[in-house]
C-alpha positions in Angstrom: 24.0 -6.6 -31.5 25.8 -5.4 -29.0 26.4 -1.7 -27.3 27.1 0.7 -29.5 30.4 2.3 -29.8 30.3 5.6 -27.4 29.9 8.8 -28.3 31.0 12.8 -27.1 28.2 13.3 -25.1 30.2 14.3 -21.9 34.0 12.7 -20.6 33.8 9.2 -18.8 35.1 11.3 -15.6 32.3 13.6 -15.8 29.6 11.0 -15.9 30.9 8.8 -13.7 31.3 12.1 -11.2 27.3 12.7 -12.4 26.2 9.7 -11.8 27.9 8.9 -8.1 26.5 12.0 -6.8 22.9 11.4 -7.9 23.0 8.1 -7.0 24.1 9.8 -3.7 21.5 12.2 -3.6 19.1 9.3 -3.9 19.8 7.4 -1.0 20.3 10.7 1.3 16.4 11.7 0.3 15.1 8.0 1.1 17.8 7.1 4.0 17.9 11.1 5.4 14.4 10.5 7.5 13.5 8.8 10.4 10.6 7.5 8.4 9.0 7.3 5.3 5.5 7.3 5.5 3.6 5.3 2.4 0.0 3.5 2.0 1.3 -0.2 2.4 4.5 0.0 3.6 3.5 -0.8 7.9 1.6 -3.8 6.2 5.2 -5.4 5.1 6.7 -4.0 8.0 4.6 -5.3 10.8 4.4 -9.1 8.2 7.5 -9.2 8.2 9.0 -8.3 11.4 6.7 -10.1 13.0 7.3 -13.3 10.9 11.1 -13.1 12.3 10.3 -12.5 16.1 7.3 -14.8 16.6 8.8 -15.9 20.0 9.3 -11.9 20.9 8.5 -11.9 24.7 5.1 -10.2 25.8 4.4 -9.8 22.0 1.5 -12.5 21.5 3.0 -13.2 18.1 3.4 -16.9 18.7 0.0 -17.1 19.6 -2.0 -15.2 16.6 0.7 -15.8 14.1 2.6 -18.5 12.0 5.6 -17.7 9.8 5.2 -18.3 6.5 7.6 -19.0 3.2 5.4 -17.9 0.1 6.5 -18.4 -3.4 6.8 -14.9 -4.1 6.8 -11.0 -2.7 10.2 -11.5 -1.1 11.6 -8.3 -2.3 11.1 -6.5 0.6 12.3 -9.2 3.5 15.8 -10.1 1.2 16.4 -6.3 1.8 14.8 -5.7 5.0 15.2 -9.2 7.3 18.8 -9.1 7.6 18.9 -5.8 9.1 15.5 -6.4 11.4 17.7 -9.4 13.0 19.6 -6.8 14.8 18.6 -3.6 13.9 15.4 -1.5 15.5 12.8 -2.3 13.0 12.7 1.7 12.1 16.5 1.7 10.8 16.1 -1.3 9.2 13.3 -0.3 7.1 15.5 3.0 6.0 18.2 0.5 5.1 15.8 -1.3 2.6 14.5 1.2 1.3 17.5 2.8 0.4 18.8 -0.6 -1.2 15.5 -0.3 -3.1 16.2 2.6 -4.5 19.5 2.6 -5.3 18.8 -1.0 -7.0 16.3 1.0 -9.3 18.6 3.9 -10.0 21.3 1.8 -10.5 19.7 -0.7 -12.9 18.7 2.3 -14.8 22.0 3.1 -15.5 23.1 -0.1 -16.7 20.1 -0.7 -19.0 21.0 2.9 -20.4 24.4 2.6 -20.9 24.2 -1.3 -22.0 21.5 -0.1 -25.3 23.3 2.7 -26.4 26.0 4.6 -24.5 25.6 7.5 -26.8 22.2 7.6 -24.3 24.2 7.6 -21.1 22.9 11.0 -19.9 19.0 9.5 -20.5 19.6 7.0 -17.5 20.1 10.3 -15.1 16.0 10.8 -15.1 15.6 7.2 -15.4 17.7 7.0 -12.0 16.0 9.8 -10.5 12.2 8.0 -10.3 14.0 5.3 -8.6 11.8 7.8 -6.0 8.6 7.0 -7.6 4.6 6.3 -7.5 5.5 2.8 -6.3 7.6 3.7 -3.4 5.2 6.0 -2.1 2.2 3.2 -2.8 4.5 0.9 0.0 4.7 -1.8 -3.0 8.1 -2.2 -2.0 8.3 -6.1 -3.3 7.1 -4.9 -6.4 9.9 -1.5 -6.8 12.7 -3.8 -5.7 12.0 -6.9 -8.5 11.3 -3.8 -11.3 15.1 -2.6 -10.5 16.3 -6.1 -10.6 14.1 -6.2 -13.9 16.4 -3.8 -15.7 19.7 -5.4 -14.2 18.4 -8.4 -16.3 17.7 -6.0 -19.4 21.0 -4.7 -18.9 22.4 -8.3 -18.9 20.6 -9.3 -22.1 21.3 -6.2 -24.0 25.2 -6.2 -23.5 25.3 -9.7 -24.8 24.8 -9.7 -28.2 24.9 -13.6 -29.0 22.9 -15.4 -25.7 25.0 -18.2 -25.0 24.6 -21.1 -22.7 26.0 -19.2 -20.0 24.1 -15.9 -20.4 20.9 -18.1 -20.5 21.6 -19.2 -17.4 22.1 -16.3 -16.2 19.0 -14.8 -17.4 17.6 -17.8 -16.0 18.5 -17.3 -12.5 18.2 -13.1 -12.4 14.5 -13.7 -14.0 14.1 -16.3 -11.1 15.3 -14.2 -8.4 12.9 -11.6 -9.5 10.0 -13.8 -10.0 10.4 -14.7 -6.1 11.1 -11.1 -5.0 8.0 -10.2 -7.1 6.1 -12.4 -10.0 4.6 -9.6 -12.1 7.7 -7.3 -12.6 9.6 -10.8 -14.0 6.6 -11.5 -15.9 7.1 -8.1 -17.7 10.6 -8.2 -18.1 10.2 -11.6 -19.7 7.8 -10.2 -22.2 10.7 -7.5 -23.1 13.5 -10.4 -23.1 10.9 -12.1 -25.8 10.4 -9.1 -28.1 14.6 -8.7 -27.9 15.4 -12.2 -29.2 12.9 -12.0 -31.8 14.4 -8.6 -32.9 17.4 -9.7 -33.0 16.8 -13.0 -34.8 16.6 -14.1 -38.3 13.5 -15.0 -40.1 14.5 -18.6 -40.0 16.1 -18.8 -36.7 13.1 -16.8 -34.9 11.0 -19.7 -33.2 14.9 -20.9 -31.8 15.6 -17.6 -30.3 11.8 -17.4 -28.9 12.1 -21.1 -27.6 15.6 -20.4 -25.5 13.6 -17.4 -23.8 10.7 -19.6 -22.6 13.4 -22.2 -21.5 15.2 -19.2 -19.6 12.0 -17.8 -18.2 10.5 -21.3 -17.4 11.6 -21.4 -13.8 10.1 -17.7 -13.0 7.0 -19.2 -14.6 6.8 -22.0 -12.2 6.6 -19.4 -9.5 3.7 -17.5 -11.3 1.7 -20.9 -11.8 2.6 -21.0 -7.7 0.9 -18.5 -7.0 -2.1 -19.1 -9.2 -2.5 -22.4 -7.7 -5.3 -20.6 -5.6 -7.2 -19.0 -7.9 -7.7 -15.2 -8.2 -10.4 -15.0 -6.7 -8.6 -16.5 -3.1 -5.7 -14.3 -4.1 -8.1 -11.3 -4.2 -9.8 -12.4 -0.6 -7.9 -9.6 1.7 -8.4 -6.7 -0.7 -10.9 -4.2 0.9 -13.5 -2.2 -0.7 -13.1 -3.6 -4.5 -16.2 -4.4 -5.9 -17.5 -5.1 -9.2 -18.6 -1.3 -9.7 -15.1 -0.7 -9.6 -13.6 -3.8 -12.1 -14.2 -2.1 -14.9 -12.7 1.3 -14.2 -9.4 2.2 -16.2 -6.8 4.7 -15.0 -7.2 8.3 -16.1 -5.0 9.7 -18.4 -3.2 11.5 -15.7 -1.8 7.8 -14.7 0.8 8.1 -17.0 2.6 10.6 -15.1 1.5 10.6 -11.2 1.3 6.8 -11.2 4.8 6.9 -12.1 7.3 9.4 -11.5 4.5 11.5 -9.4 5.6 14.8 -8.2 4.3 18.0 -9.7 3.6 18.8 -13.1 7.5 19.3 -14.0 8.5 16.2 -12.3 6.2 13.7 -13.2 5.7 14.3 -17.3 9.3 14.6 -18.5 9.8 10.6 -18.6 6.1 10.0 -20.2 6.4 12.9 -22.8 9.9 11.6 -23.3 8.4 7.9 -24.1 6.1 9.5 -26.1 8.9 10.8 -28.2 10.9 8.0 -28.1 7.9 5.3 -29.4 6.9 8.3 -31.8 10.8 8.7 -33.4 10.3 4.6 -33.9 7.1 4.7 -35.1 8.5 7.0 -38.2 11.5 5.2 -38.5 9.4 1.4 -38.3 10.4 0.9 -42.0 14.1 1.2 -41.6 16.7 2.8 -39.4 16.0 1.0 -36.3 18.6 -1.5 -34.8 17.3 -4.7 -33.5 17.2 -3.8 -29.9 15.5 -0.4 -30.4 12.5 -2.0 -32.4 12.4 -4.5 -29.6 11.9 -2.1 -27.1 10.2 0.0 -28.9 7.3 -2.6 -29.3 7.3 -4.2 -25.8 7.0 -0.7 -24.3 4.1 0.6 -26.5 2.5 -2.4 -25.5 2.9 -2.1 -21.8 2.1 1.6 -22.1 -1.1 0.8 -23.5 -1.8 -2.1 -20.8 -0.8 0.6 -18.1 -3.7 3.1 -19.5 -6.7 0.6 -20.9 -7.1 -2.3 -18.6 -8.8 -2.3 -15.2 -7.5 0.0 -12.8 -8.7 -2.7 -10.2 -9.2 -6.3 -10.0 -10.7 -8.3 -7.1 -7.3 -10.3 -6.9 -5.0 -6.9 -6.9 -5.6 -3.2 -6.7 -4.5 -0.6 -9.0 -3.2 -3.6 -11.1 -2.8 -1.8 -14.7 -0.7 1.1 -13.8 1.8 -1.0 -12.5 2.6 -1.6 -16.3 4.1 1.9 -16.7 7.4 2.1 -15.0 8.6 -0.7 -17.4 6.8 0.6 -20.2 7.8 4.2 -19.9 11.8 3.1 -19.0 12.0 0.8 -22.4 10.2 3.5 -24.4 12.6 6.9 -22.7 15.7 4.3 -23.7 14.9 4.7 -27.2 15.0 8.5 -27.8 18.0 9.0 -30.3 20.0 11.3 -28.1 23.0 10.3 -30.8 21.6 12.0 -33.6 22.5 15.1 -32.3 25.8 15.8 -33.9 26.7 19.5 -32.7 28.5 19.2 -29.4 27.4 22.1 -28.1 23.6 20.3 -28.4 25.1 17.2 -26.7 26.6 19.0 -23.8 23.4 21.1 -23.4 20.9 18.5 -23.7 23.1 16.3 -20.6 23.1 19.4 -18.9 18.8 19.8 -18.7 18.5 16.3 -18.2 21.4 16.5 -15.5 19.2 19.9 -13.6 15.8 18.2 -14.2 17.2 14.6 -12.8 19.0 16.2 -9.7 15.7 18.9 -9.1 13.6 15.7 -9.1 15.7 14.3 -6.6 15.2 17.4 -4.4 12.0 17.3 -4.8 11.7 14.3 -3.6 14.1 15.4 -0.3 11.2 18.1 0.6 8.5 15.6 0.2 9.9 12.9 2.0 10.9 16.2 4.9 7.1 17.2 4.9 5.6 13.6 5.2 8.0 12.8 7.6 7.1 16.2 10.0 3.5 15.5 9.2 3.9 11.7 10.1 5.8 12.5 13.3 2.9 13.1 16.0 1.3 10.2 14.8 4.9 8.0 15.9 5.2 9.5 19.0 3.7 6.7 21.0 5.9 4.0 19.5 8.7 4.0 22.0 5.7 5.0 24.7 6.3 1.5 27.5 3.1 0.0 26.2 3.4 -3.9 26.0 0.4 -5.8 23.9 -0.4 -9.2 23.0 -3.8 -9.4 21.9 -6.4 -7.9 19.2 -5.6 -3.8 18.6 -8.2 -1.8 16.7 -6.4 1.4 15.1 -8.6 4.4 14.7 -7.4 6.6 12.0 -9.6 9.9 12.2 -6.6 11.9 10.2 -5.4 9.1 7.3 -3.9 12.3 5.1 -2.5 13.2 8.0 -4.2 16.9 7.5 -3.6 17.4 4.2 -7.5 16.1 1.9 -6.5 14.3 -1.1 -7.1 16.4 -4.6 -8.2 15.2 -7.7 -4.9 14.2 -9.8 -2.7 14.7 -6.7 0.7 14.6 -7.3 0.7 11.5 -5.6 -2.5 10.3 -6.1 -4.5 7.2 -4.4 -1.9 7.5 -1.3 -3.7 7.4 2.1 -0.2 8.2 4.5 -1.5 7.4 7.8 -4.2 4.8 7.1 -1.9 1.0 8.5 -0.9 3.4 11.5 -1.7 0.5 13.4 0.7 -1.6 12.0 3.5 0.2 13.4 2.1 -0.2 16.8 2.1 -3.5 16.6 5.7 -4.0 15.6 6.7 -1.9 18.1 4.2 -3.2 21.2 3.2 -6.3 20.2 -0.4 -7.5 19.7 -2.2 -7.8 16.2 -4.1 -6.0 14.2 -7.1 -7.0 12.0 -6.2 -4.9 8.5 -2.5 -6.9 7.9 -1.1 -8.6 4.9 -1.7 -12.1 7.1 -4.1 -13.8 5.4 -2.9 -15.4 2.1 -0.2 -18.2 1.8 1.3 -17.4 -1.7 1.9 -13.8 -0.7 2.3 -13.2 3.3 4.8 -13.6 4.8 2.7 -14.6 8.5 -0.6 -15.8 8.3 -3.3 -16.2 10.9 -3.4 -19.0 13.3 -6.8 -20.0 12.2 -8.1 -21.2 16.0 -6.7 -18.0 17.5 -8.8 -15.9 15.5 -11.8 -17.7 15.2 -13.4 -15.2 17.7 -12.5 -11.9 16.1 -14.6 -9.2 16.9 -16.3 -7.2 14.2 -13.7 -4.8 12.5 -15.0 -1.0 10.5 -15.0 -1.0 7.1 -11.8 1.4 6.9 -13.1 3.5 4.4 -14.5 5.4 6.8 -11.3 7.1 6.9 -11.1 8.2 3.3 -14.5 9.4 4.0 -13.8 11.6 6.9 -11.1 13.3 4.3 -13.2 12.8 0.7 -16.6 13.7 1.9 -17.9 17.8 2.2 -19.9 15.9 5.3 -16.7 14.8 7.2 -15.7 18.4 7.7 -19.3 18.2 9.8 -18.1 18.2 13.9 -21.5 16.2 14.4 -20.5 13.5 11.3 -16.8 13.3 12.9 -18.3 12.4 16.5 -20.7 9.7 15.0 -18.1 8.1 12.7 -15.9 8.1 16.1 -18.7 6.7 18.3 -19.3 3.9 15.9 -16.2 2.7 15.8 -14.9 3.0 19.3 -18.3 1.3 20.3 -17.2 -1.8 17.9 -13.5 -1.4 19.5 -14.6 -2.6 23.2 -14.0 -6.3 23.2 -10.7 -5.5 21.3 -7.3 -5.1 24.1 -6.7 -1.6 23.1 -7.1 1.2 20.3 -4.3 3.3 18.6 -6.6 6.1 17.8 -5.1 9.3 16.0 -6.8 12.3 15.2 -7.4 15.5 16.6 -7.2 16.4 20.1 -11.0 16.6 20.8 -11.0 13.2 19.3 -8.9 11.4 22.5 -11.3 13.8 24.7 -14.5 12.1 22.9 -12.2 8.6 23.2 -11.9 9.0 27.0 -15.7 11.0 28.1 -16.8 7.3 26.3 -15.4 5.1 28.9 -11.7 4.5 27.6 -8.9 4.7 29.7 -5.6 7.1 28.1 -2.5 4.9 28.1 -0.6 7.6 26.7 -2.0 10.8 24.7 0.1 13.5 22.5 -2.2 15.8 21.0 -4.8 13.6 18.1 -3.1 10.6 19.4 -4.6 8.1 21.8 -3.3 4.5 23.0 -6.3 3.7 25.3 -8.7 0.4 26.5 -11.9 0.6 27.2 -13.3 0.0 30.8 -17.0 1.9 30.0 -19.9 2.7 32.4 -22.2 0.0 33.7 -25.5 -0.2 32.9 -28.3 -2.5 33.7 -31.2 -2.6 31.0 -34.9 -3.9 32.1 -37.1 -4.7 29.6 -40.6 -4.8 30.3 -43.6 -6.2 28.1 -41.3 -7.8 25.2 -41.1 -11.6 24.2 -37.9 -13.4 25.3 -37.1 -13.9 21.5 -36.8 -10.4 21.0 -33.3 -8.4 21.1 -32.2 -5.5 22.2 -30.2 -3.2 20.2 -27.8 -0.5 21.6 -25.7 2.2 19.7 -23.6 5.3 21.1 -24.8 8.3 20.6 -24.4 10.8 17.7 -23.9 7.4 15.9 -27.3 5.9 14.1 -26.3 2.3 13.4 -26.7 -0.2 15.7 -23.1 -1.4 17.7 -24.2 -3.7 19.9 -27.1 -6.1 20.0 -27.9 -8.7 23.1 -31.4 -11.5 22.6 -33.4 -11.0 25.9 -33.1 -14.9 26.6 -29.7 -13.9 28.0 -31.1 -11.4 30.4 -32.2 -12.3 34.2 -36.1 -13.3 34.2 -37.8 -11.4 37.1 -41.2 -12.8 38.9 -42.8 -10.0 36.7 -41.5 -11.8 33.1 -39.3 -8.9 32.6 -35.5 -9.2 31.4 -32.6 -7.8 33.1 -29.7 -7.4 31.4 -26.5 -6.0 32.5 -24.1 -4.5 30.3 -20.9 -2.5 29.9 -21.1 0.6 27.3 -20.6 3.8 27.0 -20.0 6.6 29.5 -21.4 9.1 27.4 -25.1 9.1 25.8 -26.1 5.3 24.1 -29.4 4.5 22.7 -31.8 1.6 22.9 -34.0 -0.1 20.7 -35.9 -3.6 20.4 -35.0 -5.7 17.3 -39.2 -7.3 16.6 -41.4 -6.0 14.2 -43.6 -2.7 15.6 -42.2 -2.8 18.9 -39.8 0.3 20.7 -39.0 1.3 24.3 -41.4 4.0 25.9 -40.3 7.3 25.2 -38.6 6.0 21.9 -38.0 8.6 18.8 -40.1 8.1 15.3 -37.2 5.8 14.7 -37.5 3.9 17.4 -34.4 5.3 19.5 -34.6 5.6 23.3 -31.4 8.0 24.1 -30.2 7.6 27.4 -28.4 10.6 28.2 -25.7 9.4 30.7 -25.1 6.1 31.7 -23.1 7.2 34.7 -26.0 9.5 36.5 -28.5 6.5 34.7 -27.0 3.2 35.6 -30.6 1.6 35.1 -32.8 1.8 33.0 -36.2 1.0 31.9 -37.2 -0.2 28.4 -41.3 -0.6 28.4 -41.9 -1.9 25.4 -44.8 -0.6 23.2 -46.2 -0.5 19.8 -45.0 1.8 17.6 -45.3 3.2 14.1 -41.7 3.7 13.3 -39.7 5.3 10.8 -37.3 3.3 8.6 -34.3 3.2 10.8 
């Protein structure tokens, strides 16, 4: 079956005008700003750019990086390389993200208008969260392939009999979407299977469902591509997913905020719309429905219900069930039987509220992108600084929500703004970070150089970020020093530090021995050059090891065997070392045993190691506390 004929919902002029201008508004919200900040977005950005200028003078790309052709996860580079060949990387990102969006909005409007054109004015929300959960997530692979997913819907629908040609066709959108991103082709296959068995006979059903697994076959060689690994290996660059987190499913609120997001107004419309849509089917199961309707109607209840009841995380891909729901809810909103409304006056009204929601939505979106861009802007301000890198960069994000604490059921939740700050500073100076998308074949587009990074220093768990935000105890001055301590104390061996935060932060940064490249406020490019200090330890066996942390910071940063020190006629050790120019501590790693003068736990502060430069560690029995 093909489109239906069209209705009096609102003159072909009129909707065309409609649709143009929203289409407009779209790519002025996304294109308008300098930059949109989102959670993995610098991760593609830096992977990609980087992947393309490998031989970028004073970069040191060549030497940490290899460019890389996966199988998949090209959505973002077809839109964004051709630009970043001679384009600033900045403008060629707003470019592609633009094309993005449009490509969603767009697609929406076909799919709408190819099921039922008596619908048309349903594809003017369905356009609108082109702006959506995903974007602002940075899984800009994954919201490029889902528009191209409802191009291909689009296709199938308007062609009521699939013949040899259309299956090719079919065949060679679902492959170009399988390489821009394997899951959203998966999905759309699954609708494409649901549509020719709707639309088939009884006896000609297992024909119809054969032709779509011949269509979809080469999109499924690229899935069993990328599975060629394993999950598990797939898995290996995700941070902070553990198995007390596997089994935890989206809450309810998903639906919405893990869609459309937005406020309340913005981001239930489309699910209480689905909800109507698979309800209205549900009653009408029996009889009533046309072919492609009880399709859709099936395929989207069942993504809808994957989207809220399996795993919110998995070790191979975080938040990997709500990214069922922009499918699900789009099939399901299609299906809502705007044609039964016979009075005109109804009609006109209805395209009218869907029109003003659609176009408010968009503004909305406008502001927000405004806000995070104004909010994002001190932290950019030492991109064009003339800072040249080429080796290891530690970023130290003290501020990831960029001032703002994340709320429960935010209305765009999970979204940490400012946390792959350090990303950007890469593409723009050069050097590496050690939290990039470089690590796995099938989905990276550079990946390590395996000898050049053999002799990575220790990298922060990065949740102490969230924490610093999350926590009641990160809004504790004392915490906020430690946590910066800790971290900059790991951050010595690396070339430099991005650090942004708050201004006392970069004073803390440089009283502990780091040198300002260039400070603005909470941000900080600096390297360390640190305080000497030369550590004699007295009355300790040469197999024991001395343990050194900045102060406020508890944990130990640094840790050196005596056998390494200077033996003295008197059997002491001497060891010199670089730290600190502010307060560090020292212990001795061997059961019982602490410097003279130690705390319960074993600590011996040092208050300055610039009025101190040596320093004595006698070392003594001791009860000591669990450190």
């Amino acid at each position: 079956m093909g489109p239906r004929a069209s209705g009096s919902l609102g003159g072909a002029w009129l909707r065309s005008a409609t649709f143009l201008l929203l289409l407009l508004a779209l790519a002025g919200a996304v294109g308008g700003v300098e930059y949109l900040p989102t959670h993995d977005g610098p991760q593609h950005v830096f992977a990609a750019h980087a992947a393309a200028h490998l031989d970028h003078p004073g970069s040191g790309w060549q030497h940490w990086l290899t460019a890389n052709v996966p199988p998949t996860n090209h959505g973002f580079t077809a839109l964004f390389a051709p630009f970043d060949a001679w384009l600033p990387w900045p403008t060629a990102l707003r470019i592609a993200l633009t094309l993005s969006v449009l490509l969603w909005a767009g697609g929406a409007i076909a799919f709408v208008t190819a099921l039922a054109r008596e619908r048309v004015w349903l594809a003017l929300p369905l356009a609108a969260a082109a702006c959506q959960w995903t974007l602002y997530m940075g899984f800009f692979s994954f919201h490029a392939a889902s528009g191209v997913g409802l191009w291909v819907l689009a296709l199938a629908l308007r062609r009521a009999h699939w013949s040899l040609r259309t299956c090719v066709e079919l065949a060679l959108l679902l492959l170009a979407q399988a390489l821009m991103h394997v899951v959203p082709a998966l999905l759309t296959g699954c609708v494409l299977l649901a549509l020719a068995a709707s639309r088939a006979t009884r006896g000609e059903r297992l024909r119809a469902l054969a032709r779509v697994v011949a269509l979809g076959t080469p999109a499924a060689l690229v899935a069993l591509a990328v599975l060629r690994i394993g999950l598990t290996a797939i898995g290996d660059h995700n941070e902070g997913i553990g198995n007390d987190v596997i089994l935890t499913r989206a809450p309810w609120w998903s639906i919405a905020r893990c869609f459309t997001a937005g406020p309340a107004w913005r981001a239930w419309l489309l699910p209480l719309l689905a909800l109507a849509g698979g309800a209205f089917a549900l009653r009408r199961a029996r009889g009533g429905l046309s072919p492609e309707d009880r399709a859709l109607a099936a395929s989207g209840a069942l993504l809808l219900l994957a989207g809220l009841l399996l795993p919110l995380h998995l070790r191979a891909w975080d938040f990997f069930s709500v990214r069922f729901l922009p499918l699900g809810v789009a099939v399901l909103v299609a299906i809502v039987p705007l044609e039964r409304l016979r009075d005109a006056r109804w009609q006109r009204a209805v395209g009218a509220a869907l029109a003003l929601w659609s176009f408010a939505a968009t503004g909305w979106a406008w502001q927000h992108h405004r806000s995070l861009q104004a909010r994002m802007a001190p932290a950019l301000a030492g991109l064009d600084a003339p800072i040249s890198r080429d080796g290891l960069r530690l970023p130290i994000v003290m501020d990831a929500y960029l001032g703002e604490p994340p709320a429960t059921a935010a209305e765009v939740p999970y979204v940490v703004p400012a946390l792959n700050l350090g990303a950007l500073y890469a593409a723009s100076q050069g050097g590496v970070v050690p939290y990039s998308f470089t690590l796995n074949p099938v989905l990276h587009h550079a990946l390590r150089r395996d000898e050049a990074w053999a002799s990575l220093p220790g990298a922060v768990d990065r949740r102490y970020a969230i924490d610093l935000a999350r926590t009641s105890v990160g809004r504790d001055p004392l915490f906020r020093s430690a946590v910066l301590a800790y971290v900059a104390a790991h951050a010595t061996p690396y070339q430099d530090v991005v650090l942004w935060g708050r201004p006392e932060d970069a004073q803390q940064l440089r009283e502990m021995g780091y040198r300002l490249d260039y400070e603005s406020g909470g941000l900080a490019i600096a390297h360390f050059e640190g305080c000497p200090l030369t550590v004699r330890v007295e009355n300790a066996d040469e197999d024991a090891t001395l343990t050194v942390g900045w102060h406020p910071a508890q944990q130990v940063t640094h840790r050196y065997p005596l056998v390494r020190g200077r033996l003295a006629n008197d059997g002491s050790r001497e060891l010199p070392l670089r730290q600190s120019c502010g307060s560090v501590w020292l212990g001795l790693e061997e059961g019982g045993l602490a410097c003279q003068g130690a705390d319960a736990s074993g600590r011996l502060l040092v208050r300055s190691t610039r009025h101190t430069p040596r320093v004595v560690c006698r070392a003594q029995r001791m009860d000591l506390a669990v450190r």
